[in-house]
N, C-alpha and C positions, 0 to 999 in steps of 0.2 A: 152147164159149167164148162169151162174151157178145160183145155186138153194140156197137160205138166209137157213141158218139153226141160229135158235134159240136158245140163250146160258144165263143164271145168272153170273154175274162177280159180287165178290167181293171184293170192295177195300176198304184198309184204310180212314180215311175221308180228312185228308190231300194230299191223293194220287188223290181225288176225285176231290178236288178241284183243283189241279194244270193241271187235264185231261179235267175241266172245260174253266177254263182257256186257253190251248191251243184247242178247240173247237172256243171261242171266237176269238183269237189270227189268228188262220189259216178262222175264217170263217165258217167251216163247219158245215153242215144241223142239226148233231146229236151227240151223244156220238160214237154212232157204227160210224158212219165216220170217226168222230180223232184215234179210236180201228184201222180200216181197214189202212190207213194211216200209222200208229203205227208199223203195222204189217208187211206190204208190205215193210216198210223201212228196217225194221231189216233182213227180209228174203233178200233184195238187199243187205245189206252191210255183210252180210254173206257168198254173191259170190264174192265180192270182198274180204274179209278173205281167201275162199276159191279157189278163184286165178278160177275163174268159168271164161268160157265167157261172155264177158258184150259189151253193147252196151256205145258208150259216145260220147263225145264232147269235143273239147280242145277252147277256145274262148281266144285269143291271141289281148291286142291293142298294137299295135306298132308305132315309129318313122322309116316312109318308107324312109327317109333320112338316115336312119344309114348305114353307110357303108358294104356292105356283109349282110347284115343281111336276104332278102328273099332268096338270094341262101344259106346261110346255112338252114334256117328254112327245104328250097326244099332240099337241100342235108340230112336231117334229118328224114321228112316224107318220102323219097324215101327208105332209110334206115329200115322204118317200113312198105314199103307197103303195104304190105298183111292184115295189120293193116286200113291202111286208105283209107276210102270209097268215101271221096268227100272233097273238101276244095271249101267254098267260101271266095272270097278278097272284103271287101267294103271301099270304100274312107270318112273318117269320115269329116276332114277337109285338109287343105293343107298341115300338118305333120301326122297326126295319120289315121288309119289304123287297122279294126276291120276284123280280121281273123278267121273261123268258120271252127274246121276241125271236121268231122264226121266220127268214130269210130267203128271198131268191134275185136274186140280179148279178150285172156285172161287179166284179169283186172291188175296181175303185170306188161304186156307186156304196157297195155295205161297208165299205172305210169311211166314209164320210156321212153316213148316217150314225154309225159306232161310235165317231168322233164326237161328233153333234152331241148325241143320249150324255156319253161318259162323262167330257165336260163340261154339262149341266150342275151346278150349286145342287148341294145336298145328294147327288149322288157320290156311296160310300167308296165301292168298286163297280167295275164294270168290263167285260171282255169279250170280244167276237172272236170267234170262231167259225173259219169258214171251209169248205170241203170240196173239192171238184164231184161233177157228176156222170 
């Protein structure tokens, strides 16, 4: 584990308060946790500006009654293989259908596969979620 180095920050008092706030908000232990949080985020969505490799997840529910609609999904992620690392299928109730695909490529390449899944007919929702590594 790396080593805490020790720093002064100063913020506005309004700035202070809203860093407060989101402390309370998420939970967390400290000021320096919501900072680290803060930070780690910007640095992730930096890779994703930066079109960096990124880790993700596409979480797709659907109506497994619609017609065509798992062999396209399957003709879609075969289209991005290299891309997709694992898909699990859960049966939520007798229509719907909560789909979990697991991710690694660059971050425009899992925008436009997430794109591709989401708007697919008969799909309900759908969301990626991607993460630096």
């Amino acid at each position: 584990m790396s080593r805490i180095k020790r720093f002064g920050v100063s913020l506005e008092e309004e700035l202070l308060i809203s860093l407060d706030k989101l402390v309370k908000k998420h939970k967390f232990p400290s000021r320096s946790q919501a900072i680290r949080y803060l930070v780690r985020k910007n640095i992730v969505e930096d890779a994703w500006r930066d079109n960096k490799t990124v880790a993700g997840c596409i979480v797709l529910i659907y109506d497994h009654h619609k017609r065509e609609l798992v062999n396209k999904s399957l003709d879609i992620q075969h289209k991005f293989g290299n891309s997709v690392l694992s898909a699990q299928h859960v049966h939520l109730d007798h229509h719907n259908c909560l789909e979990m695909i697991a991710l690694k490529s660059k971050a425009r390449r899992l925008q436009e596969l997430a794109d591709s899944l989401i708007s697919l007919k008969g799909i309900k929702h759908g969301k990626l979620v991607m993460s630096g590594m």
